[in-house]
N, C-alpha and C positions, 0 to 999 in steps of 0.2 A: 504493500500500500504506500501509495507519494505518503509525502511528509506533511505536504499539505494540504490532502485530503481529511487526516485523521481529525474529526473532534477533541483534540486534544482540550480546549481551555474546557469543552462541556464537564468533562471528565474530571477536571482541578478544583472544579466546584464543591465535589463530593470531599476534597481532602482536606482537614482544618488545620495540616501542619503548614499549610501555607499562608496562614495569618498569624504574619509576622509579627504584629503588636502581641498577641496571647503567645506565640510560642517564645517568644523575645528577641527574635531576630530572625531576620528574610532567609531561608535557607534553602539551598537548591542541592535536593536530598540526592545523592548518587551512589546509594548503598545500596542500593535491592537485593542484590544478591544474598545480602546477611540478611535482610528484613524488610518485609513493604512496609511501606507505609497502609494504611487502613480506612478505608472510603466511611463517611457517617453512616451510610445505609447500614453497612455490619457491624458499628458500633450502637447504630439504633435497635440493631434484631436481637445483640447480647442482651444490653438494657431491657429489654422486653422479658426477653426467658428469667432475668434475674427478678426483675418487677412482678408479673405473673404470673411466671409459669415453674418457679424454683421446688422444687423436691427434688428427694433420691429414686432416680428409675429405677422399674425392676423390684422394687420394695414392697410400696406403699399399697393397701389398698384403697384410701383418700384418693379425691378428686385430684387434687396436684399432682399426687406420683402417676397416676396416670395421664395426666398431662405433660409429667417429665419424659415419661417413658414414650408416649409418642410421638413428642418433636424427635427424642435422641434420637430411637429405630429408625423413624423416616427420614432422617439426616442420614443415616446408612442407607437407606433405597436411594437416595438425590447422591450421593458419591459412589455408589454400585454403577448408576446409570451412566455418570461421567466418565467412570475406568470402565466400562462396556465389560464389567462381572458377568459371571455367567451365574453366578448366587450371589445373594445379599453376603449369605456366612462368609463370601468370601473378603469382608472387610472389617478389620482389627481397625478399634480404634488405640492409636499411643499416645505418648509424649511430642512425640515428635519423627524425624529419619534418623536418626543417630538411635532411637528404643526400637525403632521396629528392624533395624539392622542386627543391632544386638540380641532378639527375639530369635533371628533365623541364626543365629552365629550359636546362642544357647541354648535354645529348645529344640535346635534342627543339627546342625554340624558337630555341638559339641556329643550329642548322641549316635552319629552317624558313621565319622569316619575315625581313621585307623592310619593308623603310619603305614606311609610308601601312598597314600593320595594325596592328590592336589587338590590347592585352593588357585584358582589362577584371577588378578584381579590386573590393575594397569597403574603405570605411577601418577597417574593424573588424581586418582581418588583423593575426596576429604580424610580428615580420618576416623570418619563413623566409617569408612566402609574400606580401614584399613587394620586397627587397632583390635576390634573384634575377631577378624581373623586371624593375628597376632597371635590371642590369646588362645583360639583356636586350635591351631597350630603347636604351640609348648604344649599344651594337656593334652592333646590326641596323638603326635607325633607325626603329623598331617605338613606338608610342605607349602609354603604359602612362594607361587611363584609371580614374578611382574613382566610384564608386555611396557614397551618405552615406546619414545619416539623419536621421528623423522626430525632431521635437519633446521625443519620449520617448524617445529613445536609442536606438529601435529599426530595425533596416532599413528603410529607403526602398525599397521592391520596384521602384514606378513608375520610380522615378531609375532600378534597377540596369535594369530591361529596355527601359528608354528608348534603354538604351546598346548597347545587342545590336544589330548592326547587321550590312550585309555586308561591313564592313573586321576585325571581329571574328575573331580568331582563336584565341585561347583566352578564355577566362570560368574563372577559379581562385579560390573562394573556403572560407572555414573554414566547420567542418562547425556550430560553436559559438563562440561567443565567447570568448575567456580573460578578458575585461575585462567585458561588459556579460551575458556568461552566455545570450544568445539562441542560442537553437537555428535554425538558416539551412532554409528550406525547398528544401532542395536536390536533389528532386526538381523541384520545377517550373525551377531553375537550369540543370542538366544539360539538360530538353526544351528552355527556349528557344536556352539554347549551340546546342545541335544544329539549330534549325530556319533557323539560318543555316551551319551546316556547320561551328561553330566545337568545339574542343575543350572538354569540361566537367574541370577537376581540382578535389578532394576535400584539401581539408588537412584531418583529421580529428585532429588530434592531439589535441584535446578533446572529442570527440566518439564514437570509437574504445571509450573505455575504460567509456563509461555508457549507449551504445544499440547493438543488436545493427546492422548494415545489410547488405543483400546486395546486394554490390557488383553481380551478376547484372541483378539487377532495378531497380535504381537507372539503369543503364547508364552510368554515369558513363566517363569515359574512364582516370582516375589518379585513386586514392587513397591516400594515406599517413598512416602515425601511428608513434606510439613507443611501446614497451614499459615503458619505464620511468613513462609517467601509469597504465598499468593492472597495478599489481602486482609486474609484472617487472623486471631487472635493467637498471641503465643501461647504454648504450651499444647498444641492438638496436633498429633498428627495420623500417619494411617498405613498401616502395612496389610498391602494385597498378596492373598497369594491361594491358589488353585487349594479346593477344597480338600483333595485329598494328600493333599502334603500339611495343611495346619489337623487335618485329623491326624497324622504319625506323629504330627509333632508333641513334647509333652511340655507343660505350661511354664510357664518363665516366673510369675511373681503366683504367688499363692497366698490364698487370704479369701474376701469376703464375694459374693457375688459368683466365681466363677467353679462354685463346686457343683455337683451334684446330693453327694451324701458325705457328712464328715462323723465318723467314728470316734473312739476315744484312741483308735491307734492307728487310725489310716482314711484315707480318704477317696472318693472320687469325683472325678470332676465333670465339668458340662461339657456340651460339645461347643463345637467356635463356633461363631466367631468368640462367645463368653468366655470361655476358658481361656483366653490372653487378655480381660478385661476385670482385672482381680481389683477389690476396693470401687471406692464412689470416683466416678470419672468425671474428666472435665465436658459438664455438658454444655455449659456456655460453650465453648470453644467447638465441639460439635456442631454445633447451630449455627454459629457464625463461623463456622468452614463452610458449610452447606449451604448458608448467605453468602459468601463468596463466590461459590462456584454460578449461582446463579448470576451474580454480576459479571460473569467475569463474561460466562455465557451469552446475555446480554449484547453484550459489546462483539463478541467474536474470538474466540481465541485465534482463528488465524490470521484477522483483524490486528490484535495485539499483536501476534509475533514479527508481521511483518513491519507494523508500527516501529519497533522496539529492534527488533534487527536493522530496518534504515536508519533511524536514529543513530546505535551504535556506529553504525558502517561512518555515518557523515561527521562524528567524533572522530574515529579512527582516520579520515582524511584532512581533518584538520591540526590532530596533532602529530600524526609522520615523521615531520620533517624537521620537528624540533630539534635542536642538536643535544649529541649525548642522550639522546633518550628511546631506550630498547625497548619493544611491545612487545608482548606476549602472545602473539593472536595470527593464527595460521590462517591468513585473507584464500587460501583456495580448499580451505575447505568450508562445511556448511557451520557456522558459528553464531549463538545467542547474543546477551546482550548487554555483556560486559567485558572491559578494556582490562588489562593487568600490565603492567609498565613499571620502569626503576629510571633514572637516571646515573648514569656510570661516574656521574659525581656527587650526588646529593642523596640520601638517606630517604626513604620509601616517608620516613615518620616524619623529617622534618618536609616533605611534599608535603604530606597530608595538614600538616599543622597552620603550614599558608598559605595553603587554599580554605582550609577553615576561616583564617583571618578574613577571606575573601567571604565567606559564606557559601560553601564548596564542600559541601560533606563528600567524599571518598576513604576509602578502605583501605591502612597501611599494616603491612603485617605475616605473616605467611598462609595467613586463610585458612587456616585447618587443612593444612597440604606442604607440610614439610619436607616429609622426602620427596616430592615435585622441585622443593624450590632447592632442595639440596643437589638434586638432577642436572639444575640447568646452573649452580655454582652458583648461587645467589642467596642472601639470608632473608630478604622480604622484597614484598612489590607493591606497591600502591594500586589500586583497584576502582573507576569506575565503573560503576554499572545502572543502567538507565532501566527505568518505567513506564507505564503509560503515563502516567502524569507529567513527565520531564517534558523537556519542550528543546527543538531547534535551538534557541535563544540562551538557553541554561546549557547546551552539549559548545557553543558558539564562548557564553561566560568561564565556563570550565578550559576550553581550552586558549583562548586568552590567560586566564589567570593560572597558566600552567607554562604558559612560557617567559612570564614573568618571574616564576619559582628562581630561574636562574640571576636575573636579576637582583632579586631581595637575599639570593645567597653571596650575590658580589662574585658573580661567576659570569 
């Protein structure tokens, strides 16, 4: 989609971090990737469940709990329909992608495999979908192998399915980059997973909130992501995965809700999706994911993507040619909608810190992707990353106030 096509100021209306006077200063948020920002509508639908509609689902049998109980489920049928589930059960609500990573790394892998298999994952990963299998890995005696890259930053295909082999036992990779912004061809991932009988998992946490996927059709085995990069509230997130793999699997947190029968010396438990929904869950945050998706819906997510990818692209053409200043971001292949950058002179943190001055939020740091940035001999990288709310005019602000960086260091 042009640039300037998109309804972008329609859309700025919904966001109140852009009143300056109440937030205390104009700021031109370029974080998304850690966090969206949060349109009023889904601050208005939490407000609501917490006003009217608050009980413990699943409980009660009061008027409320049964109001609680059925925004929450029917928030599960509205994100079944969005991952194109083939069951409701097949959707866990968590914390977050970093819990439902850990869910399939503990309730699935740590029960599963054995020394002399592999975990084969990429060095692009965050470290939710590095560190779990880490630990994976020490207890089981399970090999934890890594696929690199090309010249340009971008995925080594060859390297990754060189590594597919018959010891292989799961293949887990991001659905996008948080760092280098490439989008993973994760369908052709998921066939060759399978044409060794290995498990395909989906960290889509970046991915999730800027392309629609049907999880159906994809056939992946597990996907997960968070609410909070698309809109919604922190603290919810959601890990899918094919029904007859969360029934082999056995439950990760135990406690309240997700038993069947509890004994004085043993227990058992529900079927899933409940049995990985142990204790009182966030159901605000349920509700207003499920209020999210609808907005997001709305608008279009191929709408957004494309939005949010030419934006990127027309940042990344304006700051190129800065001098001393190395991008992260493999332009031939398919890429999201965030920049990651260093200067060969100046410190990721003191960037960040003067473009702040400017009102220029960006991300300095290693992003939860250390041994990425240890790959490419680097200790951090300062991170744009764009929205639907960002505008030409803020991608234009940002990069002005970013070749001035050198300026203000006397450089």
């Amino acid at each position: 989609m042009s640039l300037d096509k998109f309804d972008v100021e329609k859309i700025r209306k919904d966001f109140l971090y852009l009143d300056g006077e109440k937030v205390g200063k104009d700021v031109i948020y370029l974080d998304t990737t850690a966090t969206s920002q949060k349109p009023i509508q889904i601050l208005d639908r939490v407000v609501k469940y917490y006003n009217y509609e608050n009980a413990n689902p699943h409980r009660g049998a009061h008027y409320l709990g049964w109001k609680a109980t059925e925004e929450y489920e029917s928030s599960r049928d509205r994100i079944q329909k969005f991952l194109g589930a083939k069951r409701r059960e097949e959707v866990v609500f968590t914390k977050n992608a970093t819990e439902s990573m850990n869910i399939l790394a503990y309730s699935y892998a740590m029960e599963k495999l054995e020394k002399g298999d592999e975990i084969l994952i990429t060095i692009l990963e965050h470290h939710a979908n590095i560190v779990p299998w880490q630990r994976v890995a020490e207890k089981t005696g399970a090999k934890l192998v890594y696929a690199y890259l090309n010249d340009d930053y971008s995925l080594d295909y060859d390297d990754l399915y060189s590594k597919i082999n018959e010891n292989t036992k799961i293949v887990s990779v991001t659905g996008t980059s948080n760092v280098t912004s490439e989008i993973i061809d994760i369908k052709t991932v998921v066939e060759k997973a399978h044409e060794v009988g290995a498990k395909a998992f989906i960290d889509a946490a970046q991915l999730a909130p800027h392309m629609k996927i049907d999880v159906s059709e994809l056939d992946c085995d597990a996907y997960s992501f968070s609410g909070h990069k698309m809109l919604a509230p922190l603290g919810i997130g959601i890990l899918y995965a094919k029904y007859e793999l969360l029934d082999e699997m056995v439950p990760f947190n135990l406690g309240g809700d997700m038993i069947e029968y509890v004994y004085e010396d043993h227990s058992t438990f529900a079927k899933p999706p409940i049995k990985f929904e142990a204790g009182t869950q966030n159901v605000g945050g349920v509700i207003g994911l499920s209020a999210a998706i609808d907005y997001l819906e709305d608008i279009g997510m191929e709408e957004i993507f494309n939005y949010e990818h030419e934006l990127t692209k027309y940042a990344y053409e304006l700051i190129k040619d800065i001098e001393n200043l190395k991008i992260f971001f493999p332009t031939d292949r398919p890429t999201g909608s965030s920049l990651s950058f260093t200067f060969t002179d100046i410190h990721p943190h003191d960037v960040a810190t003067i473009l702040d001055s400017k009102g220029v939020a960006v991300r300095s740091g290693h992003h939860c992707a250390m041994p990425l940035h240890t790959y490419l001999d680097i200790n951090a990288t300062a991170r744009a990353s764009f929205g639907i709310y960002n505008t030409k005019e803020e991608a234009e602000i940002f990069a002005r106030e970013l070749k001035n960086v050198r300026k203000v260091m006397g450089l």
